[in-house]
DSSP file (Angstrom, degrees, kcal/mol; ACC not computed):
  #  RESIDUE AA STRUCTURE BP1 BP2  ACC     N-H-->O    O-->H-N    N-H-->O    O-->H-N    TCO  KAPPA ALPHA  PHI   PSI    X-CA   Y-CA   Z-CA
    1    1 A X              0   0    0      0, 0.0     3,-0.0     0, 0.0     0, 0.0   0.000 360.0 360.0 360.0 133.4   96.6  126.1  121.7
    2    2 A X     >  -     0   0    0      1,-0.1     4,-2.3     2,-0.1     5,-0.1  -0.153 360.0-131.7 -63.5 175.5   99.2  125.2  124.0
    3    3 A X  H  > S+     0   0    0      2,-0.2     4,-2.3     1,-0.2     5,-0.4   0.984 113.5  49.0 -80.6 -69.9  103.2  125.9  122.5
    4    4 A X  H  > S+     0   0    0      1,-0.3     4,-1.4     2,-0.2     5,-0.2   0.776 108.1  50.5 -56.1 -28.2  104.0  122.3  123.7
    5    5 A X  H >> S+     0   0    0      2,-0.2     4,-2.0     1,-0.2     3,-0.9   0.987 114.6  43.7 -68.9 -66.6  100.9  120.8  121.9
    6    6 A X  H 3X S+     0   0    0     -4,-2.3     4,-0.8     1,-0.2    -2,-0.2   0.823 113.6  51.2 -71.7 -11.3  101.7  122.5  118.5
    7    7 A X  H 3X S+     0   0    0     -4,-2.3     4,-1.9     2,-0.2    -1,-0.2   0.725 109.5  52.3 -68.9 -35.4  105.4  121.6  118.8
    8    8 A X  H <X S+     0   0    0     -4,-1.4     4,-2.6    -3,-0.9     5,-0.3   0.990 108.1  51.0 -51.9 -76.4  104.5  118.0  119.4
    9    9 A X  H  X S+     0   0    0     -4,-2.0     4,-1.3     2,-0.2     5,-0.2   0.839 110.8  43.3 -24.5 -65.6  102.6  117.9  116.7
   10   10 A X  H  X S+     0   0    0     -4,-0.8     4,-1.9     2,-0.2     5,-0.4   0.944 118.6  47.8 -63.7 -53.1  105.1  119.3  114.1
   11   11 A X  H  X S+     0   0    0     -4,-1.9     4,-1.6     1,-0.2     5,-0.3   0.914 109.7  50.3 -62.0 -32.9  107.7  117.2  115.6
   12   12 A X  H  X S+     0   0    0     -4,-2.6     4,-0.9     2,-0.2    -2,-0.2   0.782 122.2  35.2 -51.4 -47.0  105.4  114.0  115.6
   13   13 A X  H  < S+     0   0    0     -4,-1.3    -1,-0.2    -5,-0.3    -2,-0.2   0.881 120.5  47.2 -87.7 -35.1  104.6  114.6  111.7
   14   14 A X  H  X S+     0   0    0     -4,-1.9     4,-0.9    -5,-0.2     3,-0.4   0.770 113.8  43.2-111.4 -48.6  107.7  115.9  110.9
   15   15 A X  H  X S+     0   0    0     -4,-1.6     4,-2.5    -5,-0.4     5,-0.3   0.708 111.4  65.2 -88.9 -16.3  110.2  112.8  112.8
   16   16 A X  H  < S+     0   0    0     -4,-0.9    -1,-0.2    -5,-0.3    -2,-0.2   0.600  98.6  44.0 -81.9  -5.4  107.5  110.4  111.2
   17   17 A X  H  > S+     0   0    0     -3,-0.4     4,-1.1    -4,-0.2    -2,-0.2   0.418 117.1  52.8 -95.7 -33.9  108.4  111.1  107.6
   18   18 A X  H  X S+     0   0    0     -4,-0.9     4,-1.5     2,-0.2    -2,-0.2   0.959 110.2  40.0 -86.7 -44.8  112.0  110.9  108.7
   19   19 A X  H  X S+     0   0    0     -4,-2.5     4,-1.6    29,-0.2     5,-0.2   0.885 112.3  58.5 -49.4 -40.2  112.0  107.5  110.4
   20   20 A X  H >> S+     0   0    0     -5,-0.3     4,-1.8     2,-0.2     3,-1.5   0.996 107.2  47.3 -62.0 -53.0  109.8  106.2  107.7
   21   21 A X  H 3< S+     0   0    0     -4,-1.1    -1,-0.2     1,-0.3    -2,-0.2   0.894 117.9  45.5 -30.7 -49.4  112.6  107.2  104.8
   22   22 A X  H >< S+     0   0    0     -4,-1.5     3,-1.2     1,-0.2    -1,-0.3   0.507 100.9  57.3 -72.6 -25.3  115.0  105.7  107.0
   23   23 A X  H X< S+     0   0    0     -4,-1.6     3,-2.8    -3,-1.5    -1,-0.2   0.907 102.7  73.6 -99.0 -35.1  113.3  102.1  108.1
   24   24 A X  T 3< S+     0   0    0     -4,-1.8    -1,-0.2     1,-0.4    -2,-0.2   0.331  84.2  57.7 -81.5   0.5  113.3  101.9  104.1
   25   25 A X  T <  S+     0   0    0     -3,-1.2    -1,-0.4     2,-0.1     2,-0.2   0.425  87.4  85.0 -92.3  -1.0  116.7  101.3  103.9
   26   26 A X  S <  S-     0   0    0     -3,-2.8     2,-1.3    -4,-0.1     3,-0.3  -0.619  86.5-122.9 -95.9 155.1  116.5   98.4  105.9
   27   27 A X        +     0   0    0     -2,-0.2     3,-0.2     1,-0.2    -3,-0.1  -0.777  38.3 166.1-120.6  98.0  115.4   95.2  103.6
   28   28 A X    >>  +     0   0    0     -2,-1.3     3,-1.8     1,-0.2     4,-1.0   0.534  56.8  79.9 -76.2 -25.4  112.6   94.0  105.1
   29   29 A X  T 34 S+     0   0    0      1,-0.3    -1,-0.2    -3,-0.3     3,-0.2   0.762  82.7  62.0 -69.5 -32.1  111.7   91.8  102.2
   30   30 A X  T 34 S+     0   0    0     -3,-0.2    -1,-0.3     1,-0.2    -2,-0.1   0.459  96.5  63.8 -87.0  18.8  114.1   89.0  103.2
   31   31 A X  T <4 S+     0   0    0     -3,-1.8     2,-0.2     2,-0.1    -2,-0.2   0.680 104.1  47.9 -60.9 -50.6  112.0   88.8  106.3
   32   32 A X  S  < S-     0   0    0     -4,-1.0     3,-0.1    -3,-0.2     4,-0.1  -0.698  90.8 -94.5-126.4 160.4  108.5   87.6  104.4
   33   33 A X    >   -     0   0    0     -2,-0.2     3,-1.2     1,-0.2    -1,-0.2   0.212  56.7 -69.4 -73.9-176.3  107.8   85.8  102.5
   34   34 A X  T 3  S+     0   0    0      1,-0.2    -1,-0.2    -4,-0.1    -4,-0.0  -0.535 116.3  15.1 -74.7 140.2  107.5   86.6   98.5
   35   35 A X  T 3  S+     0   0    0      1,-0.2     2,-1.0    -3,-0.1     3,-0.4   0.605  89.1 118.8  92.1  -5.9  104.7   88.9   97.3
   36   36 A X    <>  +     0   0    0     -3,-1.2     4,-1.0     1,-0.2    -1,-0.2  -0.352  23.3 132.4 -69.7  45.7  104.0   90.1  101.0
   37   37 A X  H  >  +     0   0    0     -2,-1.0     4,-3.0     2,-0.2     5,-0.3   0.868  69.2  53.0-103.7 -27.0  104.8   93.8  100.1
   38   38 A X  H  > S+     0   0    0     -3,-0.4     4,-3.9     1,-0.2    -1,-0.2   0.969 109.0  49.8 -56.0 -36.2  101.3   95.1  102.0
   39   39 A X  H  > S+     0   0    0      1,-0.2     4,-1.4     2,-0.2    -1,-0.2   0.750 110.6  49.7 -83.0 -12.0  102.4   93.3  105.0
   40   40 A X  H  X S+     0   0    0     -4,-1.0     4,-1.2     3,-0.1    -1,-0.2   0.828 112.4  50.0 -86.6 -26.9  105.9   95.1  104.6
   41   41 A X  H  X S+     0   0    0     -4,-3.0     4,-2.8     2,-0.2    -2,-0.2   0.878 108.6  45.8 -33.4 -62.7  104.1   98.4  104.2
   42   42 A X  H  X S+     0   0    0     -4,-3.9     4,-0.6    -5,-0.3    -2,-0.1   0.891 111.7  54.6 -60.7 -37.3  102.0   98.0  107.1
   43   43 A X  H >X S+     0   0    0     -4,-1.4     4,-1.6     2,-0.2     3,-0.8   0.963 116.4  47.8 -59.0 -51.8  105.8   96.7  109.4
   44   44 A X  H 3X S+     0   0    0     -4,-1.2     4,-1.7     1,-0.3    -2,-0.2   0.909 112.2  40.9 -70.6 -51.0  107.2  100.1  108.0
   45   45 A X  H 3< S+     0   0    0     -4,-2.8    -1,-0.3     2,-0.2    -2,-0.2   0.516 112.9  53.0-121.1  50.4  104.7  102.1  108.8
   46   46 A X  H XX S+     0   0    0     -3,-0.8     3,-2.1    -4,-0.6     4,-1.7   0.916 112.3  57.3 -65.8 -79.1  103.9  100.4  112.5
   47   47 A X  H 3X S+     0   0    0     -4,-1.6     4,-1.3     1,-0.3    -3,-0.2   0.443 104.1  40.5 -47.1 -44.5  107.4  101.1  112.9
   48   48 A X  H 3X S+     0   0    0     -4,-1.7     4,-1.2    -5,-0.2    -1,-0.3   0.509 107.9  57.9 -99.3  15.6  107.8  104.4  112.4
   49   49 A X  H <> S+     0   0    0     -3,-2.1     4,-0.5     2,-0.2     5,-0.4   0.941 114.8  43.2 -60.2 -55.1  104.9  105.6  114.1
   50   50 A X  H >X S+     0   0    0     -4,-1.7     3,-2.1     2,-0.3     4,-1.6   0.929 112.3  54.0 -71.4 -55.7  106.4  103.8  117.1
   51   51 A X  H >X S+     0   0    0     -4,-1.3     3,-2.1     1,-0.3     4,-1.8   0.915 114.5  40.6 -26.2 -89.3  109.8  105.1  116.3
   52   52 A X  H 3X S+     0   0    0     -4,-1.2     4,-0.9     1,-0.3    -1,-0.3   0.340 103.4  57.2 -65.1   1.5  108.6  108.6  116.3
   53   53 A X  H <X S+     0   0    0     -3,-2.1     4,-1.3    -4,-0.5    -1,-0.3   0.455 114.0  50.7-101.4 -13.0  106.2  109.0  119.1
   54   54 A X  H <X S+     0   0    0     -3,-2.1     4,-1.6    -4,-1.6    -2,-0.3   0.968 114.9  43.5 -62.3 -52.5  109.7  107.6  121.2
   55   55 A X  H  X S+     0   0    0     -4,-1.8     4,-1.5     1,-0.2     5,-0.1   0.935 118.8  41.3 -72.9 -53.7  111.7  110.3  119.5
   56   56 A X  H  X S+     0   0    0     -4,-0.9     4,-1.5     2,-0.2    -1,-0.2   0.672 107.9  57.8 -77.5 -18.1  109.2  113.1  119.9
   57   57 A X  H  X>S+     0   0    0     -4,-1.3     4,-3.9    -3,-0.2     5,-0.6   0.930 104.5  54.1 -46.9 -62.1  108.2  112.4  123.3
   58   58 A X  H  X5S+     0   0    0     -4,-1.6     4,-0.8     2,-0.2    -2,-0.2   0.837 111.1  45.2 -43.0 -43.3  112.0  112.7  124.3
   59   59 A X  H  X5S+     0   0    0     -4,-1.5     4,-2.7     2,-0.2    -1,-0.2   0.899 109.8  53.3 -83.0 -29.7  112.3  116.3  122.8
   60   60 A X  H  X5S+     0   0    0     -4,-1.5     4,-2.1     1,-0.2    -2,-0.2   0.873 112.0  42.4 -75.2 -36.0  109.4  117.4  124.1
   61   61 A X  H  X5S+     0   0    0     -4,-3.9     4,-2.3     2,-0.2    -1,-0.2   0.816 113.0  57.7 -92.4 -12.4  110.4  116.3  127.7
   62   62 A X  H  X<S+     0   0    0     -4,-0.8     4,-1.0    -5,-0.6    -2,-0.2   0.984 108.8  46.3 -38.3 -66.4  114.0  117.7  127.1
   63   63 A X  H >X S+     0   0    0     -4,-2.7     3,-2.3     1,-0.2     4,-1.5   0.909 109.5  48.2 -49.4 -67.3  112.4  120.6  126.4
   64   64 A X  H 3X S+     0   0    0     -4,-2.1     4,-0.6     1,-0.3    -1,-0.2   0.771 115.0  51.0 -50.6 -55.4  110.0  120.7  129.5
   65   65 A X  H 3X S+     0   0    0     -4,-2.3     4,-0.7     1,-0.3    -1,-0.3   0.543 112.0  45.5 -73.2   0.5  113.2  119.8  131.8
   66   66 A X  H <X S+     0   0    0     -3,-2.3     4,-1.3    -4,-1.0    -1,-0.3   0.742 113.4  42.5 -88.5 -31.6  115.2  122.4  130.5
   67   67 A X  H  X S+     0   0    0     -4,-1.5     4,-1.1    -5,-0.2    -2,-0.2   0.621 114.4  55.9 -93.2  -5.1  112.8  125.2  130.6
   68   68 A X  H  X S+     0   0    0     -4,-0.6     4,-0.6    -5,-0.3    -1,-0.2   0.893 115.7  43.7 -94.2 -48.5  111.7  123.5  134.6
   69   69 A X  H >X S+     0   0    0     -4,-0.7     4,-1.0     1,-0.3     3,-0.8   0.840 109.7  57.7 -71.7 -26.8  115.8  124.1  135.2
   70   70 A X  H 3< S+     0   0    0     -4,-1.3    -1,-0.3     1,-0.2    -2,-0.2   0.815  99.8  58.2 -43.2 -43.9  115.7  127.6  133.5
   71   71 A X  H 3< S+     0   0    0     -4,-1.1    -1,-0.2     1,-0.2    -2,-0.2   0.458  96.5  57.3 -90.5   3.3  113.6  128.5  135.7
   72   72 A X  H <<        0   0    0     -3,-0.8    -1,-0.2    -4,-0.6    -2,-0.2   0.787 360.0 360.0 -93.2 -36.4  115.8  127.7  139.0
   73   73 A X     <        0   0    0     -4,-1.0    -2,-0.2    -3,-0.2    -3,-0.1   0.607 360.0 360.0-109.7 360.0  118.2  129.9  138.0
């Protein structure tokens, strides 16, 4: 298995636990209506899936252009 693949992974799993903690401080509940709380479940986690496949893309191509710039000098 490639490095970048199991790093992806970990970070994906890993920045998706964190964003979700985090989106849960935000009060989604005056948004919907009363008694919605599945459809605030589901916004929360939509939201940090999306959140975290941003985040972990970006380290993972950090990475990529750093090791591509290592490699010039």
């Amino acid at each position: 298995m490639n490095i970048y693949a199991l790093t992806y992974v970990f970070l994906y799993l890993a920045i998706t636990a964190v964003s979700f903690n985090s989106l849960q401080a935000l009060r989604f509940d005056q948004l919907f209506k009363a008694g919605k709380t599945k459809e605030i479940q589901v916004l929360l986690i939509c939201l940090s899936m999306s959140l975290s496949y941003l985040v972990t893309n970006f380290i993972i191509d950090l990475i990529k252009q750093t090791n591509l710039i290592m490699v010039l000098f």
